[in-house]
C-alpha positions in Angstrom: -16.5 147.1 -86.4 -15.2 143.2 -87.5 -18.1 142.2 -85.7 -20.6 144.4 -87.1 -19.7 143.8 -90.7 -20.0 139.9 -90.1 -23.6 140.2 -88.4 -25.1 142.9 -91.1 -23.7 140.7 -94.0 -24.7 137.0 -92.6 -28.0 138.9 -91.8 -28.3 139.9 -95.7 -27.5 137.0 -96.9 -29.4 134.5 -94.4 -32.5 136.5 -94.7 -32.4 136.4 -99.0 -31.6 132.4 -98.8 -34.8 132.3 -96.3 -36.8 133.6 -98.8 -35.3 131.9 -101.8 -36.2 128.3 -99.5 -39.6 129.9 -98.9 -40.6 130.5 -102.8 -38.7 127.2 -103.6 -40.9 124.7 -100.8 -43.7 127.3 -99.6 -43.5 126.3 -96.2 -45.3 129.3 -94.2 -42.7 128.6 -91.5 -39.7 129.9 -93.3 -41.9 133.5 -94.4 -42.0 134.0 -90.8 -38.4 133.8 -89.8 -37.8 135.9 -93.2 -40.6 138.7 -92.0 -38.8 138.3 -88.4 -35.1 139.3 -89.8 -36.8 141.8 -92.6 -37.2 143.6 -88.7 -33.9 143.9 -87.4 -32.9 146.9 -90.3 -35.7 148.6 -89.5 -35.1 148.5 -85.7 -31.9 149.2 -86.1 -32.8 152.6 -88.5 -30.9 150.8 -91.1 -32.6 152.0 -94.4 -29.9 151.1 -96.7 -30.1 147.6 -95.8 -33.7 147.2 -95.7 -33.3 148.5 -99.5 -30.6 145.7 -100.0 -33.0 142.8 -98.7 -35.7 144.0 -100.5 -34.1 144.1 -104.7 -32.7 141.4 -103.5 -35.9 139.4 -102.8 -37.5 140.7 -105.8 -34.5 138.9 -107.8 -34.7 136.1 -106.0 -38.6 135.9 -107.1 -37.7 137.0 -110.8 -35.4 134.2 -110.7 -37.2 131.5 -109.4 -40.1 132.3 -111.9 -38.2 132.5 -114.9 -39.3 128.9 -116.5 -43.2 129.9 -115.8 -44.8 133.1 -116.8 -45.8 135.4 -113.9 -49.4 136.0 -113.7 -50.9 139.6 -114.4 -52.4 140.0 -110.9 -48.8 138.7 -109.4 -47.8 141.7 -112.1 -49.7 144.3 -110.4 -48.9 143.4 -106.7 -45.5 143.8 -107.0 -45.8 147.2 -109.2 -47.8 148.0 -105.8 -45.0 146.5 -103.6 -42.4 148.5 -105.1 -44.8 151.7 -105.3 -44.9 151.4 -101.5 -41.4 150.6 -100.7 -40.7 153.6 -102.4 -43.2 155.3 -100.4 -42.2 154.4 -97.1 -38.2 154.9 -97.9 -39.3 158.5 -98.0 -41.1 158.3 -95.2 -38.2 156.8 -93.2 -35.7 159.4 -94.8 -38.5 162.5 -94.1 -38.1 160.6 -89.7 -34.5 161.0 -90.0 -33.9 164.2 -91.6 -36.4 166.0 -89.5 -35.3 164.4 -86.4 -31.2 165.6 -87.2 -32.2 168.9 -87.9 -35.4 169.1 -85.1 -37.7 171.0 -86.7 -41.0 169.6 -85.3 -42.2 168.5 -88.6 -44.1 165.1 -89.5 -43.1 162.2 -91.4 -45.2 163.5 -94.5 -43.7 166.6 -94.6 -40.5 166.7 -97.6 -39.6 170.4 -97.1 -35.9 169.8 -95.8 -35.2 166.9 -99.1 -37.7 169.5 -101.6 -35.5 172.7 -100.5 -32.0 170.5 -101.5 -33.5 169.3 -104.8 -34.8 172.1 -105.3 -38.0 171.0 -106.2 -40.4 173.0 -108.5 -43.9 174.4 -107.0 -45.4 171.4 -109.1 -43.9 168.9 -106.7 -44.7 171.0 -103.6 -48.3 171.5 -104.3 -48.4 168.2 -103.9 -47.4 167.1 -100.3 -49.0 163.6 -99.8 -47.0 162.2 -102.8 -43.4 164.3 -101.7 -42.0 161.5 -100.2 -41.6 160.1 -103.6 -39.0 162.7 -104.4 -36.4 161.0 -102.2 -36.4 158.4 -104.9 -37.0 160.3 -107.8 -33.5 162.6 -106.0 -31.7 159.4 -105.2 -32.1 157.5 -109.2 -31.3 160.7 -110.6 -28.2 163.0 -108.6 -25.9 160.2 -109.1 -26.0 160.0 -113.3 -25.8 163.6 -112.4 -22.8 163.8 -110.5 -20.8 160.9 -112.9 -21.2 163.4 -115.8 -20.4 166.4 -113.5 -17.2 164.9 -113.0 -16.5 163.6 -116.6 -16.8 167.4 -117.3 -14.2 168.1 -115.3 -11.5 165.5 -115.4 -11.6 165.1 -119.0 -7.9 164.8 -119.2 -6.5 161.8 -117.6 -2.8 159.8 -117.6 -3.1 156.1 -116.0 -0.2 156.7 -113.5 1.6 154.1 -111.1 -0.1 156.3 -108.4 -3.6 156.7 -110.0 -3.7 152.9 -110.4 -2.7 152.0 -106.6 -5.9 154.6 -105.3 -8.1 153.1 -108.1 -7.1 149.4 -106.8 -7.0 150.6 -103.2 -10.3 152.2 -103.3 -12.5 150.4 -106.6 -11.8 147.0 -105.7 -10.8 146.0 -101.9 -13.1 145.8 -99.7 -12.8 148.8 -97.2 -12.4 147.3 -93.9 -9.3 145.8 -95.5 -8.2 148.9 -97.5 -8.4 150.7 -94.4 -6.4 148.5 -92.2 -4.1 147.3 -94.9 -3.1 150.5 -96.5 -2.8 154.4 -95.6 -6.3 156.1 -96.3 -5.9 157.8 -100.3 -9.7 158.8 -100.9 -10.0 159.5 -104.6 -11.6 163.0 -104.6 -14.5 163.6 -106.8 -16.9 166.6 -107.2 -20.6 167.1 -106.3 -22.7 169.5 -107.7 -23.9 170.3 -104.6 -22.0 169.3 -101.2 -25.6 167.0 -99.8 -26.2 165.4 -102.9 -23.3 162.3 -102.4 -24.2 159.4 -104.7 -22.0 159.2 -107.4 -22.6 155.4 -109.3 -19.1 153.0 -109.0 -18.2 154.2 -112.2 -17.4 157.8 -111.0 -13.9 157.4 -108.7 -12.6 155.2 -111.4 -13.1 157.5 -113.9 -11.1 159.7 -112.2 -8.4 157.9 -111.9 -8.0 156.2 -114.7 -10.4 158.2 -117.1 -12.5 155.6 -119.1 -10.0 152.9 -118.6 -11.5 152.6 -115.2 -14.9 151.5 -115.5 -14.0 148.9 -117.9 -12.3 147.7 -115.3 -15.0 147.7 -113.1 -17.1 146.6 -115.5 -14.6 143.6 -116.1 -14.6 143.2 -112.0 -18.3 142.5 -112.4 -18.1 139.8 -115.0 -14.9 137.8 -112.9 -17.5 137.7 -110.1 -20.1 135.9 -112.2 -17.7 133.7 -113.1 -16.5 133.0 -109.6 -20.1 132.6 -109.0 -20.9 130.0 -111.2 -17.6 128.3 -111.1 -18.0 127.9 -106.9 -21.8 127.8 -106.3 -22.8 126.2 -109.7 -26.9 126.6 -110.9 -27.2 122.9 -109.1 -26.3 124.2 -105.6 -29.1 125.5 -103.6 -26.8 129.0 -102.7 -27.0 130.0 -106.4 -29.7 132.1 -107.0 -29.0 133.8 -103.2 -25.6 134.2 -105.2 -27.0 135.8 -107.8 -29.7 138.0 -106.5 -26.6 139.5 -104.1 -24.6 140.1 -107.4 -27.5 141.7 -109.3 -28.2 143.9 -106.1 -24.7 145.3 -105.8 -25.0 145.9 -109.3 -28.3 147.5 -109.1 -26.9 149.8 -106.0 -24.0 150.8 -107.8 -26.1 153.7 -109.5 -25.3 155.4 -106.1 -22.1 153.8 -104.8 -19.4 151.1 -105.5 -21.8 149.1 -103.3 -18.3 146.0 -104.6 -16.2 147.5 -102.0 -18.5 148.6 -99.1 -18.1 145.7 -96.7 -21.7 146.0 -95.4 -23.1 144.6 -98.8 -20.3 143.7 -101.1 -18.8 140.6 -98.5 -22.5 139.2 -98.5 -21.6 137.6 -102.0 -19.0 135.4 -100.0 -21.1 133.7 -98.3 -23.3 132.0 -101.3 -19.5 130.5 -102.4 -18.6 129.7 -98.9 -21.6 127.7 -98.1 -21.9 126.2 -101.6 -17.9 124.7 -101.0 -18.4 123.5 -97.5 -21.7 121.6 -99.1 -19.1 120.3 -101.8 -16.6 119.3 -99.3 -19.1 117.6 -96.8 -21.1 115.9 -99.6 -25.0 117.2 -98.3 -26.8 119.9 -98.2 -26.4 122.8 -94.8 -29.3 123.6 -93.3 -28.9 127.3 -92.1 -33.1 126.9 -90.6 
């Protein structure tokens, strides 16, 4: 498991600074090596992380153009880009659904994701575009679920023992909070058992009632700080800094993406390499 989290989150953050060197010098070499890692998630079935890399890269390219205005046609290719990523996610999620379950049917086909979100016969009469609605399920369930729960844990006392889960849980990541502590999951409701993403405001809610997104929301703004206090704008790990942050913010419509060790230790390695720069005086070559 150590292992596995160290490879997946050098891999996320190796790949973004690849791409952040390739908009930065252009050289054609470095787009290959960053297409070449792009295809480890994807052999490896790893959709979430393929979705990590990819908002992350479109920060990085949002970032890097910010002192020159993007040109319309660069407009409309990445309205395309995104229009297909969000194709093919469905695509990949209609493979692994249909494959679990075994029922013979084809990539395009969205019956088993249409039957949980209950789609209308509007959707359905529509099966070339279905695959969209594993997006249109995953942006909105979660907002859903957060208020679900706000409904019904309206009524909340900060506690010794609320705060310790909320710490526990919120804010360390879980390969640590696992070994560290005794499991204390902080149990939240669904409105329906298969639709999981709750945004990393939910749990805390719960246990602390509004008190605990602010701290979350406080967590967020100590990170940018520790951001741009260890890998200042200068350093070339910045904006791979920075793109990580805005992606685990991004994915925290679904998750607490802070404390899952698979994306939220990636932003550690933007301040590591930006200190060992520091301390040896040049820059590190990672290519």
């Amino acid at each position: 498991p150590t292992f596995h989290i160290l490879f997946i989150t050098f891999l996320n953050f190796y790949t973004l600074n690849l791409f952040h060197k390739f908009i930065s010098t252009r050289k054609k070499m470095l787009l290959i090596y960053y297409l070449i890692c792009n295809t480890i998630p994807i052999l490896m079935y790893y959709r979430s992380l393929s979705v990590f890399i990819f908002i992350g890269s479109l920060f990085i390219f949002l970032f890097s153009n910010e002192k020159r205005r993007i040109k319309n046609k660069t407009k409309i290719q990445l309205v395309l880009l995104v229009t297909v990523f969000f194709y093919l996610f469905g695509i990949l999620g209609n493979i692994r659904v249909n494959s679990q379950i075994q029922n013979g049917k084809s990539a395009f086909d969205s019956e088993v994701i249409l039957n949980v979100g209950r789609a209308s016969d509007n959707v359905r009469d529509h099966e070339l575009l279905s695959p969209f609605f594993w997006t249109y399920l995953y942006s909105t369930v979660s907002l859903a679920n957060f208020q679900y729960n706000i409904d019904r844990h309206s009524n909340n006392n900060i506690q010794l023992d609320s705060f310790m889960k909320f710490f526990k849980n919120e804010l360390i990541y879980d390969f640590l909070s696992k070994r560290l502590w005794t499991e204390e999951k902080i149990n939240h409701d669904l409105i329906r058992d298969d639709l999981t993403t709750i945004t990393m405001f939910t749990n805390s809610y719960i246990a602390l009632g509004w008190f605990g997104p602010l701290l979350i929301f406080a967590h967020i703004i100590f990170l940018f700080l520790v951001l741009i206090f260890f890998s200042p704008k200068e350093n070339d790990y910045f904006v791979t800094g920075l793109a990580i942050l805005c992606s685990l913010i991004l994915l925290g419509t679904f998750e607490n993406m802070f404390t899952y060790s698979a994306f939220g230790f990636t932003f550690i390695y933007p301040i590591i390499f930006a200190q060992l720069n520091k301390l040896k005086g040049k820059r590190i070559k990672l290519n």
